[in-house]
C-alpha positions in Angstrom: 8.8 97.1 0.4 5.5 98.8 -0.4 4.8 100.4 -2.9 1.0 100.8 -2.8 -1.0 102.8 -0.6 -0.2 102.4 3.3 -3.1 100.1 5.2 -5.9 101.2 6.8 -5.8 101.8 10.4 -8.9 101.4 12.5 -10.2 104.6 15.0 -8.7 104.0 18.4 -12.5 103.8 20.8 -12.7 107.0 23.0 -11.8 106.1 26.4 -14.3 107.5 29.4 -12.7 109.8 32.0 -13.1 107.9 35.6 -15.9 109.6 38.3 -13.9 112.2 40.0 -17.0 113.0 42.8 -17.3 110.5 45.7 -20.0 110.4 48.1 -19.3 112.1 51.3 -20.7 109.0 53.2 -18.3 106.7 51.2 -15.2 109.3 51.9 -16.0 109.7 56.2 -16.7 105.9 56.5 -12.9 105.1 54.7 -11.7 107.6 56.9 -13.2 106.5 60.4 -11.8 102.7 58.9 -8.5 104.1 58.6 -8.8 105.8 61.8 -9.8 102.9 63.5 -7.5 100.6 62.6 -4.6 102.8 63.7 -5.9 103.6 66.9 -5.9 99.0 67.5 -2.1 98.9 66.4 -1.3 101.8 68.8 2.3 102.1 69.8 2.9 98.0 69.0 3.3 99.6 65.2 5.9 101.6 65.5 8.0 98.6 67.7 10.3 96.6 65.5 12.1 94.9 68.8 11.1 93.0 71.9 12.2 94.4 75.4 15.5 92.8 75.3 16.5 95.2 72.1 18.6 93.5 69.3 20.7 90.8 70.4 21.9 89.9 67.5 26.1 90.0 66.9 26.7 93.0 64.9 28.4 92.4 61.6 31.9 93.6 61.8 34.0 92.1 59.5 36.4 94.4 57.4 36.7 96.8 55.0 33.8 97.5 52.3 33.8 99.3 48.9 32.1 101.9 50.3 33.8 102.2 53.7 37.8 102.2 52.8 
């Protein structure tokens, strides 16, 4: 236990705010990026099967927790 005076605690630095203001040019060239690169996916990203659909055996089994 302590019965003296409490220790000395040293000033926390001051912490700078981050640039809010980004350059127009910077902004319109991430943008036309981002443009771009979804206009190469086109519909291919949006397509999470082949042609044939999902052949795959559906799981059937039986009852769950959630399902009684």
């Amino acid at each position: 236990m302590c019965v003296g005076s409490s220790p000395s605690v040293p000033a926390a630095p001051e912490i700078q705010a981050a640039p809010q203001e980004q350059d127009q040019a910077v902004v319109d060239a991430r943008d036309e990026e981002t443009r771009r690169r979804r206009a190469a996916n086109g519909r291919a990203s949006t397509l999470l099967t082949g042609a044939q659909g999902d052949t795959s055996a559906a799981n059937t089994s039986g009852k769950t927790l959630l399902g009684q």
